[in-house]
N, C-alpha and C positions, 0 to 999 in steps of 0.2 A: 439321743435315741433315734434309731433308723422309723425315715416318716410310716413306712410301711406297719412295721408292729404293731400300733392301736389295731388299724383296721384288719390284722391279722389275727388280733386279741378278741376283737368283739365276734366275730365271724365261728374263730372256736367257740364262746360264748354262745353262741346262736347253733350250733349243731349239737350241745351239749342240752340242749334246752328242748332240745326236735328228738325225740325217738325215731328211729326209722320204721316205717311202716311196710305190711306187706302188700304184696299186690291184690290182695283179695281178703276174702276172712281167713281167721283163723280155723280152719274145721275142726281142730282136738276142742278148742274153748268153744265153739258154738256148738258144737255136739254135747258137750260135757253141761251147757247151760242149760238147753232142751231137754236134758234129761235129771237137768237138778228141779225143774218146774214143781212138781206134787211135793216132794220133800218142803223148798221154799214157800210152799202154800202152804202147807200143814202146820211147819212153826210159826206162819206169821197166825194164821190161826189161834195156836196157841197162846200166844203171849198175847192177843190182842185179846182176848176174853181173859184175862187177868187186870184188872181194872191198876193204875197205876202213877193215880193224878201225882203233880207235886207237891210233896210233904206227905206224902200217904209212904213213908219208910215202911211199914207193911209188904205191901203191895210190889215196891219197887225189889223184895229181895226174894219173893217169889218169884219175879219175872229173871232178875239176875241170876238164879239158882238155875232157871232152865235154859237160859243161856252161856253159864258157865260150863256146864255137863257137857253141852254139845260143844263149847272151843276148845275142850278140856280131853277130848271125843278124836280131835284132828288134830293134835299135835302142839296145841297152843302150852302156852306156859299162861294163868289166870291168876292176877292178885284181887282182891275185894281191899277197895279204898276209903275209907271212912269221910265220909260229906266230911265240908269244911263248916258246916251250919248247922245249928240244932235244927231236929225237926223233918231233914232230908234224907231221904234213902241215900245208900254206900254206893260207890262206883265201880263200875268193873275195868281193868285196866289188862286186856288181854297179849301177848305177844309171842308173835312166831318172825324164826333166823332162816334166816341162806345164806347161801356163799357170792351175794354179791355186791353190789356198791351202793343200792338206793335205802333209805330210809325212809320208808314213808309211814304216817299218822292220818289214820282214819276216826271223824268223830262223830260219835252219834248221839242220840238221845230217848230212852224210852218214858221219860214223864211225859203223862198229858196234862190238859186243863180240865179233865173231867173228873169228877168228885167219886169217892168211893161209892158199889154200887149203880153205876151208872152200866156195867157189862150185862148185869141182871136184868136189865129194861131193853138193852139193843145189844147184844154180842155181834161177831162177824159174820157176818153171810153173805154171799154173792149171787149177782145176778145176770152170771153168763159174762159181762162188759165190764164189771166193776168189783170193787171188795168193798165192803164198808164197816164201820165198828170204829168207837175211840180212838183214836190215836193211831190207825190203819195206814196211813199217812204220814203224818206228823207226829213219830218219826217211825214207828217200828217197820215198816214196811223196809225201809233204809236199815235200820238194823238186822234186818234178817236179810236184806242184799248182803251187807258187809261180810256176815258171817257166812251166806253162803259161795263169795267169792274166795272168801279163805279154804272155805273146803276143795272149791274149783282145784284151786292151786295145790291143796294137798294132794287131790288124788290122781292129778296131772302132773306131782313130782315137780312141779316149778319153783326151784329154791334160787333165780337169779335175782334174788333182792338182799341185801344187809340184814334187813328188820325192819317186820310188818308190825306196828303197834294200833290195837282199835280200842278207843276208850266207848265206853259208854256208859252216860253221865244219867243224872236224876234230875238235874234241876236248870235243864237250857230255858223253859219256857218261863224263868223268873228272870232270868238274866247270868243263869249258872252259878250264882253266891256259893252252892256247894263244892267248887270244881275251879276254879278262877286260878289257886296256885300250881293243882293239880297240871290243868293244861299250858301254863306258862313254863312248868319242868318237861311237859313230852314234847313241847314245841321245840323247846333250845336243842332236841336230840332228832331232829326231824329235816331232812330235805323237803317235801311238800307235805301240802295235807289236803286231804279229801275229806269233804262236807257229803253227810248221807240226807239231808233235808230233800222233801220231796222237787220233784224236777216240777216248771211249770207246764203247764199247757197249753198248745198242743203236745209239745215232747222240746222241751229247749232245759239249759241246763240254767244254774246262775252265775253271771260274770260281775255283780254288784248288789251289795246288800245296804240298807239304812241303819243307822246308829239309833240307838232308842235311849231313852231318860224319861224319868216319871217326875212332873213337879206338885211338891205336896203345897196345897192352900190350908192355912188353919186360922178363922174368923172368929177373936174372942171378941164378945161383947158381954150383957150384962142382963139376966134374967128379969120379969115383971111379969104378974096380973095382967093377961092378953084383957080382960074386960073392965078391972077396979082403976090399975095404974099404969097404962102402957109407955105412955111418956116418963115414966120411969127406967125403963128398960134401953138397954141397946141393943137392935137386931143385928144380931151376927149371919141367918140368911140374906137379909136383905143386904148386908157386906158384901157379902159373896156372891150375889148376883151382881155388884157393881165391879168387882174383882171381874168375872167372869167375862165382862166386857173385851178385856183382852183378847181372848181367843178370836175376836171379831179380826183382829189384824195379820192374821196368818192362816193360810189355805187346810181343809182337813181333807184333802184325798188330792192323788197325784205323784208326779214321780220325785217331786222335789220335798222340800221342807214340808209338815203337814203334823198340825195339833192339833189335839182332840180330847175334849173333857172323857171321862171315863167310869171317876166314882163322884155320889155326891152324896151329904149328909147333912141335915140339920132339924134339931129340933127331936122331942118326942111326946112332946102332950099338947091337944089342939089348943090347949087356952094359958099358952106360956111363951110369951119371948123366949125364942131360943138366945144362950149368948154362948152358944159354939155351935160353928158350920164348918166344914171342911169338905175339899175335893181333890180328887187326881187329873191332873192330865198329862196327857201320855204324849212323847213328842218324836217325831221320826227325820234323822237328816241324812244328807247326802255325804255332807263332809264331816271333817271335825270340828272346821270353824264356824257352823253351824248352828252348833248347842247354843255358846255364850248369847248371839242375840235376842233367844227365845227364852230362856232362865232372865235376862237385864228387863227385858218385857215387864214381867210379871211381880222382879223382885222392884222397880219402878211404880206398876200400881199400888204395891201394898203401900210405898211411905206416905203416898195423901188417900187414905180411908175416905169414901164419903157421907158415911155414918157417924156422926159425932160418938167419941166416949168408944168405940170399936177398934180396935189394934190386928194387924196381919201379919202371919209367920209365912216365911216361904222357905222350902226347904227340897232340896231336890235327891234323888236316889239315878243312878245310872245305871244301865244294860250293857249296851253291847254299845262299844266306838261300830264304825261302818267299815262295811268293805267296801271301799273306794275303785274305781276302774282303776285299773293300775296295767302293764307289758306284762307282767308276771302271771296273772290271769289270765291276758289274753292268749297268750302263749301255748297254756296248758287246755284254753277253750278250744285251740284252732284243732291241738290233736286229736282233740276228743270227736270235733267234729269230723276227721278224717277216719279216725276208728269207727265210727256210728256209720259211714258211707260205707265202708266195708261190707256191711248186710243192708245196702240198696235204703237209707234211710235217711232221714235229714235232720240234725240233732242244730236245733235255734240257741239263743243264747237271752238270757233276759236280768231283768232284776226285778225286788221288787223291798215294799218297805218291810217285811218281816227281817229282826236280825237274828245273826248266827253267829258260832264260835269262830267260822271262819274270819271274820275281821281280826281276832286275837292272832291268829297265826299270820296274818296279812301285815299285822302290825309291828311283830318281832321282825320281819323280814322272812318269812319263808311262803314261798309261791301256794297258793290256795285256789281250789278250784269247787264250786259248791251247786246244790240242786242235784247231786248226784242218785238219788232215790229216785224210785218207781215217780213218774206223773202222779199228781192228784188232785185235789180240789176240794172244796167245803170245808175245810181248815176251822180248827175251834167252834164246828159248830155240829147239830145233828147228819147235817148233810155229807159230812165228810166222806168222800171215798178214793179209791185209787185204781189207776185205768188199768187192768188184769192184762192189757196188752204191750205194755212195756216193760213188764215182769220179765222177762227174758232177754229182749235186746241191751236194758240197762246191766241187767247182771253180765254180760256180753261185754260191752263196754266196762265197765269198773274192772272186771277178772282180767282187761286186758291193760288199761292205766296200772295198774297194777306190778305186771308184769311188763312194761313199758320201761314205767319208771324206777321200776325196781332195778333192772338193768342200768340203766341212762337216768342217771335224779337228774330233772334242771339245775342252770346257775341260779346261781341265787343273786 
């Protein structure tokens, strides 16, 4: 083989990966974003004052009902995909065609961790700077970008993509059990995918996520008379406080490895030996080879109890593998950052330990780029809200990856 070809091999590679950019913004899409603004404020409105925790199937096909209407509205073609798990609302799997060569998979999520009822107590409302309400953020905020970048491109007649497909699922924030085969079939049909998770703050996107895994502790021991016959009994909290030890040997916050107890249980009448405790703890890595030392950890304490007569189950449940830094990401960060300069802005790059579906698509091999949603902050808690000022640059940016990539997919 002539010496030159690789390096002629990779170089195409490399321009196939780079959209070309223009000299400035686009003014049809930044005009067309500035003026989608009230429309994307009123549905995110909407759906956010529909309450739609995970496992509330309820809730979640209220909210899919008013988002099917509207992709159904612009041209999309709308299937409703039945969870793969009892218990969880259906998913919507939307998709619109053009005449060109990219494929790209947009995912999002409208489950939150707020329990039914909870829109009754604090619905959306803004305060000039911010939006707030359940899940404003995390993700709907991102789901109503998504859909309103579809519309962008409807009504800007932008058909230079293959096939735009946007899922949006019910159950990211358990680790997606509803949706796991669902997204390993839209991935194998996908050049990239775009993660709607919100952006962090100050306005950066994400170029790396953590892998999550939950390990379950279960402390049998053996009931007694807390005052007649206690030395009859074996305490199964007290197990589990010596169990619990463990956690002492690995960090809870930071950008690296970091465990953290999360459920505990034991006992339910003050004058009883409990003889069952149990606990979660929730573990966050960088890599993959990560998990196995923190799971050896713990299944090591259970085999010497130091409770006589007390035995220990350990059993573990997994999330999300991680998105790893990878060239493929960075790739797709660098343009985005060059897009976002466009309109005089400075788009950062971050990670952080919340995981996403994005690592599943990172994982088949296809380039993923995430944090794509409106900024926000207070995540899973009352505080939650989302910065009203990057409602339109980010819509900006996505309507234009879009149309980027949709032209020009990356190698893979």
């Amino acid at each position: 083989m002539h010496p030159a070809r690789p390096a002629i091999a990779l170089l195409s590679a490399a321009l196939v990966a780079a959209p070309a950019l223009a000299a400035g913004p686009d003014a049809r899409v930044r005009a067309a974003a500035e003026a989608a603004r009230p429309a994307q404020l009123a549905l995110l409105k909407r759906i956010v004052d529909l309450d739609s925790g995970t496992g509330d199937a309820a809730g979640a096909a209220k909210v899919q009902a008013v988002l099917a209407e509207r992709l159904r509205a612009l041209g999309a073609s709308v299937e409703i995909v039945p969870a793969e798990a009892k218990g969880l609302g259906d998913n919507l799997v939307a998709r619109v065609t053009g005449r060109g060569r990219g494929r790209i998979l947009m995912i999002a999520h409208i489950d939150t961790v707020f329990p039914a009822g909870t829109v009754a107590t604090r619905g959306y409302r803004e305060d000039g700077a911010r939006a707030y309400g359940p899940g404003v953020s995390d993700e709907k905020g991102g789901v109503v970008q998504a859909i309103t970048a579809l519309q962008l491109l409807h009504d800007l007649k932008e058909t230079g993509f293959k096939q735009i497909t946007l899922l949006i699922e019910t159950s990211e924030e358990t680790g997606s059990p509803g949706t796991r085969a669902l997204i390993d079939r839209l991935v194998r049909d996908a050049d990239v995918e775009f993660n709607l998770e919100p952006g962090d703050a100050p306005d950066a996107i994400t170029v790396w996520r953590k892998g999550s895994a939950t390990i379950h502790l279960a402390v049998q021991g053996k009931a007694a008379h807390a005052g007649v016959d206690p030395q009859n009994g074996h305490n199964a909290a007290v197990e589990l406080i010596h169990q619990l030890a463990t956690l002492d040997r690995f960090p809870h916050s930071g950008d690296g490895v970091t465990v953290n107890l999360t459920t505990l249980k034991a006992g339910d009448r003050v004058n009883v030996i409990p003889d069952l405790a149990t606990a979660d703890i929730n573990y966050r890595v960088r890599t993959r080879a990560q998990f196995a030392p923190v799971r050896d950890a713990f299944e090591a304490a259970a085999r010497t109890p130091a409770v006589p007569g007390t035995s220990v189950a350990v059993t573990t449940t997994p999330s999300f593998p991680p998105l790893e830094s990878n060239p493929a990401t960075d790739r797709l960060a660098a343009h985005a950052k060059a897009i976002y300069a466009e309109l005089g802005l400075t788009l950062g790059t971050a990670g952080n330990g919340g995981a996403s579906e994005s690592a599943l698509a990172a994982a088949a091999g296809v380039p993923a780029l995430d944090g794509l949603g409106p900024v926000g902050g207070g995540f899973h808690s009352v505080r939650e809200y989302l910065e009203l000022s990057t409602v339109t640059p980010r819509l900006y940016l996505l309507t234009r990856l879009l149309i980027d990539y949709g032209a020009t997919p990356p190698a893979r």
